[in-house]
C-alpha positions as CSV (number, residue, x, y, z in Angstrom):
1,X,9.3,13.9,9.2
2,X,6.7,16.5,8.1
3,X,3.4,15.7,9.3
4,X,0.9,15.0,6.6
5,X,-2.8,16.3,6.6
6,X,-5.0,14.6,4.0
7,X,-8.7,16.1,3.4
8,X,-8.7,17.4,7.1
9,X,-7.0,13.9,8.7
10,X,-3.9,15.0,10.2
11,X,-1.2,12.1,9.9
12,X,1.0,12.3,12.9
13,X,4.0,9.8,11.9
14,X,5.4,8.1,14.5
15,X,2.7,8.9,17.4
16,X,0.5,5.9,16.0
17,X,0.4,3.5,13.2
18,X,-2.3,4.2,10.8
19,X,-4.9,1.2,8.1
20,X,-4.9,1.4,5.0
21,X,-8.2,-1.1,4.2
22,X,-7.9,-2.6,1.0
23,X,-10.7,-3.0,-1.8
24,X,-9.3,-4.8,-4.5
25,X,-12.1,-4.2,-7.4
26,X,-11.2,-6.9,-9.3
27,X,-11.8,-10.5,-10.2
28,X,-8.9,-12.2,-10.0
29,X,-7.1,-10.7,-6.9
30,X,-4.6,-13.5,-4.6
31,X,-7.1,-13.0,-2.0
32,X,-10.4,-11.8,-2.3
33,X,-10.6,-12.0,-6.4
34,X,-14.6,-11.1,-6.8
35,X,-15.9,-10.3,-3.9
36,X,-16.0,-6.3,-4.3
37,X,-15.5,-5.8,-8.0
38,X,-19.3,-4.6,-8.3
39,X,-20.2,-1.1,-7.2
40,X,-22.6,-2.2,-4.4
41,X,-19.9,-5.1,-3.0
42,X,-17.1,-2.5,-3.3
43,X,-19.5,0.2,-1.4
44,X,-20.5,-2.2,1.5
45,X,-17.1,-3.0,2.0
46,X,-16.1,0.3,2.0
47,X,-18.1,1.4,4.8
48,X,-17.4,-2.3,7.0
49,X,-14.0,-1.0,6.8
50,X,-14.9,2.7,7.8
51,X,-16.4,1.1,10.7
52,X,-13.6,-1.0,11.8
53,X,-11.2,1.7,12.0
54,X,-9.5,2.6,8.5
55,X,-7.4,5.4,8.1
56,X,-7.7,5.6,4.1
57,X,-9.0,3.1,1.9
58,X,-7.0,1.9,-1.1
59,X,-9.1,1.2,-4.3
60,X,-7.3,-0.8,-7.5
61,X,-8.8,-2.3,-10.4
62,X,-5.6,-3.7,-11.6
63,X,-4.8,-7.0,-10.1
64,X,-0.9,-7.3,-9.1
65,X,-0.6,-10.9,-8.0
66,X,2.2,-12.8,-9.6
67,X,1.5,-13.4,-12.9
68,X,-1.7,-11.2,-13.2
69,X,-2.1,-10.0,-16.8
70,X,-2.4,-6.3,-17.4
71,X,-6.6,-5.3,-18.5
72,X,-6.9,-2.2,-20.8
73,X,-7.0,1.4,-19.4
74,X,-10.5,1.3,-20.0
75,X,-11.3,-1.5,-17.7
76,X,-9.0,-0.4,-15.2
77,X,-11.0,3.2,-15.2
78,X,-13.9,1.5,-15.1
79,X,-13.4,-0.5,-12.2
80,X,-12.4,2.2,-9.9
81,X,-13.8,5.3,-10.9
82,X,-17.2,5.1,-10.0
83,X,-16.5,3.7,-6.4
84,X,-14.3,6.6,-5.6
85,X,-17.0,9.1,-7.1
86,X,-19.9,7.4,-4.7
87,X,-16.9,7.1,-1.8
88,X,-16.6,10.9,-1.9
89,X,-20.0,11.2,-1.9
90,X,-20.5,9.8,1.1
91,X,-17.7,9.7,3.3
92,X,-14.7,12.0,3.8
93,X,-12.1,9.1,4.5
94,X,-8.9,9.5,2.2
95,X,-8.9,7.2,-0.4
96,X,-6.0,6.3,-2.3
97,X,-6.0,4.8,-6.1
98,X,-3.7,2.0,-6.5
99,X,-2.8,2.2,-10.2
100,X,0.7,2.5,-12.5
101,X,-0.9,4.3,-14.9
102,X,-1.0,7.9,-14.8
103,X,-3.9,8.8,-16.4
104,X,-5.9,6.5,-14.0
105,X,-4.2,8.6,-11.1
106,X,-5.1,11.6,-12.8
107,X,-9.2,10.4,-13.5
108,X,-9.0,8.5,-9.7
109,X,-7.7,12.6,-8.0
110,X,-10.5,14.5,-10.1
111,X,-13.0,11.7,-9.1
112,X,-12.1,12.6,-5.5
113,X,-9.4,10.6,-4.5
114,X,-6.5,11.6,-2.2
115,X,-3.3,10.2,-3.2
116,X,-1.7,7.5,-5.5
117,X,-0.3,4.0,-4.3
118,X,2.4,2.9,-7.4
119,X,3.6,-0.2,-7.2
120,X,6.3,0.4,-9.8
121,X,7.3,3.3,-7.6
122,X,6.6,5.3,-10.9
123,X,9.0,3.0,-13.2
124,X,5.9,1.7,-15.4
125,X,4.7,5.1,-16.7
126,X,7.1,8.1,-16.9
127,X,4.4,10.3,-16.7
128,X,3.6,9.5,-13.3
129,X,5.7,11.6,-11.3
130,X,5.2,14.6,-13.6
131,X,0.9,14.2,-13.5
132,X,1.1,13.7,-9.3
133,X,3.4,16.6,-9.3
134,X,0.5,18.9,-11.3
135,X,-2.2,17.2,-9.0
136,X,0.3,18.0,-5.9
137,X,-1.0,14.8,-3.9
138,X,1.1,12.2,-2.0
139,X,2.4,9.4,-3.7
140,X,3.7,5.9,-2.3
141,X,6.3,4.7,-4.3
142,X,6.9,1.0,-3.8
143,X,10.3,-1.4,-4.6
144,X,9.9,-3.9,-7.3
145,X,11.8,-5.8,-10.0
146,X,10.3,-6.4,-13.4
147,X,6.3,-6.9,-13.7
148,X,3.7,-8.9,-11.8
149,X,4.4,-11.4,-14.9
150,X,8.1,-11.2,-14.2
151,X,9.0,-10.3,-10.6
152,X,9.1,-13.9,-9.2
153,X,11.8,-14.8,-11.3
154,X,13.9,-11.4,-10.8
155,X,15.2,-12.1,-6.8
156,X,18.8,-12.6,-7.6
157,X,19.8,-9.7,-5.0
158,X,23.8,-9.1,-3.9
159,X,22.9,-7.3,-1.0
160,X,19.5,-6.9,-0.2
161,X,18.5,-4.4,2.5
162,X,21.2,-2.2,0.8
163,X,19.9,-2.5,-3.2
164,X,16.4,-1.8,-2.1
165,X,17.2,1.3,-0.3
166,X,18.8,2.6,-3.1
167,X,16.4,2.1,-5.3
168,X,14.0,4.1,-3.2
169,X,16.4,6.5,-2.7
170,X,16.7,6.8,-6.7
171,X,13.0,7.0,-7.0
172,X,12.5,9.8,-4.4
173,X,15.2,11.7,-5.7
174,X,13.8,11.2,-8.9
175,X,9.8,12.4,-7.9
176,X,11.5,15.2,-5.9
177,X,12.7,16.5,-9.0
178,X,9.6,16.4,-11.1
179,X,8.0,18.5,-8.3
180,X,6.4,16.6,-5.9
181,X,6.9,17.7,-2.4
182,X,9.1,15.1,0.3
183,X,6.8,15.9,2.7
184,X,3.9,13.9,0.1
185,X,6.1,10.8,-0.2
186,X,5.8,7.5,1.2
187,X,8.0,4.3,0.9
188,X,7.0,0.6,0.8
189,X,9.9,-2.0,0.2
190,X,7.4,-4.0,-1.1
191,X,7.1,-7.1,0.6
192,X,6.5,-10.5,-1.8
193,X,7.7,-8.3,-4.9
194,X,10.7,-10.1,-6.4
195,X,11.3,-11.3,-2.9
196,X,11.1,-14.4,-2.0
197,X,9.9,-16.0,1.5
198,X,13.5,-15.6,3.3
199,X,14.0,-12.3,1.6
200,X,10.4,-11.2,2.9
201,X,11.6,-12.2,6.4
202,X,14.9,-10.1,6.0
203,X,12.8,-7.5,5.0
204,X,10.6,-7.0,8.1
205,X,13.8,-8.0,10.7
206,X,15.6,-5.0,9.0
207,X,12.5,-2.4,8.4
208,X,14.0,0.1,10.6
209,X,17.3,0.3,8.1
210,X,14.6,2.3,5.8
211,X,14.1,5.3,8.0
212,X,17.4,6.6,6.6
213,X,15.8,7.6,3.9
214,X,13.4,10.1,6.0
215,X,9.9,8.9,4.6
216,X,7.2,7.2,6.2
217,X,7.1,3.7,5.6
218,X,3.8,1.5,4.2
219,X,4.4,-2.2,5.3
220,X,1.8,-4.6,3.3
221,X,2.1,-7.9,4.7
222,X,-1.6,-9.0,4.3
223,X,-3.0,-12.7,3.9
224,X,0.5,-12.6,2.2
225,X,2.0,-15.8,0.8
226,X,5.2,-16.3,3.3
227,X,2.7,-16.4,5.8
228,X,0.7,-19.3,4.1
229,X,4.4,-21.2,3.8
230,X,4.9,-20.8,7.8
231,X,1.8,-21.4,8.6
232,X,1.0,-24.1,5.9
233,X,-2.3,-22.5,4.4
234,X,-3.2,-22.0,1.2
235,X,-6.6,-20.3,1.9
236,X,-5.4,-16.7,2.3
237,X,-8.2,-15.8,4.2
238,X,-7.8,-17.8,6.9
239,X,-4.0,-16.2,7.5
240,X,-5.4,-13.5,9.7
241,X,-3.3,-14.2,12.9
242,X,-0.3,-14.8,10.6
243,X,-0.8,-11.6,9.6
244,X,-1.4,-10.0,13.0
245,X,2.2,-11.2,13.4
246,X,3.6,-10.0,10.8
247,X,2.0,-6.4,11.1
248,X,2.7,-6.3,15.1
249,X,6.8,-7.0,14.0
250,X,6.2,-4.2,11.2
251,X,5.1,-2.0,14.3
252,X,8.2,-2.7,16.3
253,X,10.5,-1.4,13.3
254,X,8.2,1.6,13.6
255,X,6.3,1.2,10.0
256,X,3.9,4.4,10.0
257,X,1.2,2.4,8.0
258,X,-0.1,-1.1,7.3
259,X,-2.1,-1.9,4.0
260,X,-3.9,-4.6,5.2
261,X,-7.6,-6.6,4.1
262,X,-8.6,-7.2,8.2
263,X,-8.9,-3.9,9.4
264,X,-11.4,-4.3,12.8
265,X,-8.4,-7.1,13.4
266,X,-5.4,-5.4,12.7
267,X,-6.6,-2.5,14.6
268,X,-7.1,-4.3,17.9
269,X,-3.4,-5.4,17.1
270,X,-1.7,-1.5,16.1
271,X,-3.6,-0.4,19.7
272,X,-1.7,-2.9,22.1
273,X,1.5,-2.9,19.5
274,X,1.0,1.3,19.8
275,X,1.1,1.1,23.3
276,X,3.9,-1.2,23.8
277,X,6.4,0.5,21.4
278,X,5.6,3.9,21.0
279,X,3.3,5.4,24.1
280,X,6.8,6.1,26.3
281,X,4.5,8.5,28.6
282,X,3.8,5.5,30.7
């Protein structure tokens, strides 16, 4: 794979395994719903993730919970677009916009933001792939069935490690053709999207299936709900080891980047888990 270098941060896949910190501007988020969705909580979380070791932050106004209820373009542009204008002010961290809508991706890239998170993996607005083509950024292009609304009820799968790689396979194909470069695309199978909890687990025991398909791979396991079911807790915030698990078996199938809420946490894990699987100079 094609190293990646993102506002002068050179992303070396497969020598380390590189945070995403999430700041999910909006109210009614799974796991932190209103805690950053003003400009000065988004901003100080921001910078506490900076400090604890985040590769890029990810900033989305649109929650995608199941059954989260789509808000207007205008709330969704208002949500993010003045954090990543401050961001960029202030810090030259990549920051990614996690948005379906292409026109937020456009407004999020001229704000200042680096590259676009989909998690429709560009099937919710066909102008996606054409608009991050003209912007020429990197796009991650996540597996899902139906909507937020609908996905729970769509896991019906025949074969499952096999159906989702072709779907990505479809997707990238189809982004390669409206001109964005394979060196600027990232996978994600999408973990608790139309899946459910045994499917999730059959999803991180067969990560590794996924490097066929010659991308790096995003794993986002965070605070996650199959990790409340093992570990029998409903508070998502207090599934930080569950999700230190989860991430350190993510790292074993050699996923190049975890999307994660608990960065100063998860970082202590991807250094021992970095060392163990992919430092062989030892």
């Amino acid at each position: 794979m094609i190293n990646l270098i993102i506002r002068q941060k050179s992303f070396d896949w497969g020598q380390k395994t590189y945070l995403m910190g999430i700041i999910n501007s909006t109210p009614d988020s799974f796991s932190d719903g209103g805690k950053f969705n003003t400009l000065e909580t988004a901003l100080t979380q921001a910078k506490k993730l900076i400090n604890s070791g985040a590769d890029i932050l990810d900033i989305g106004g649109q929650s995608t919970r199941p059954g989260a209820v789509e808000i207007t373009l205008e709330e969704e542009l208002n949500r993010v677009i003045p954090i990543i204008k401050v961001l960029r002010q202030e810090t030259s961290i990549p920051i990614s916009i996690d948005t379906t809508r292409a026109s937020v991706a456009q407004a999020a890239v001229e704000a200042g933001a680096d590259l676009v998170n989909d998690i429709s993996g560009g099937t919710f607005d066909p102008q996606m792939f054409p608009v991050v083509a003209s912007l020429d950024v990197p796009l991650i292009l996540m597996h899902i069935r139906g909507t937020p609304q609908t996905m729970q009820q769509l896991t019906d799968y025949g074969d499952l490690i096999p159906e989702i790689s072709q779907w990505l396979e479809n997707q990238l194909n189809l982004a390669i053709k409206a001109g964005i470069k394979r060196s600027h695309l990232i996978i994600d199978p999408g973990i608790g999207f139309a899946k459910t909890y045994q499917q999730n687990l059959e999803l991180l025991r067969h990560l590794g299936e996924f490097r066929r398909l010659g991308c790096p791979i995003l794993v986002g396991v965070s605070r996650k709900s199959f990790i409340g079911h093992i570990l029998q807790q409903k508070d998502p915030q207090q599934r930080i080891w569950g999700t230190a698990a989860a991430c350190c078996s993510a790292i074993a199938q050699n996923a190049d980047i975890l999307r994660v809420h608990d960065v100063a946490q998860m970082a202590d894990v991807c250094r021992v888990a970095d060392a163990i699987w992919r430092d062989q100079s030892n």
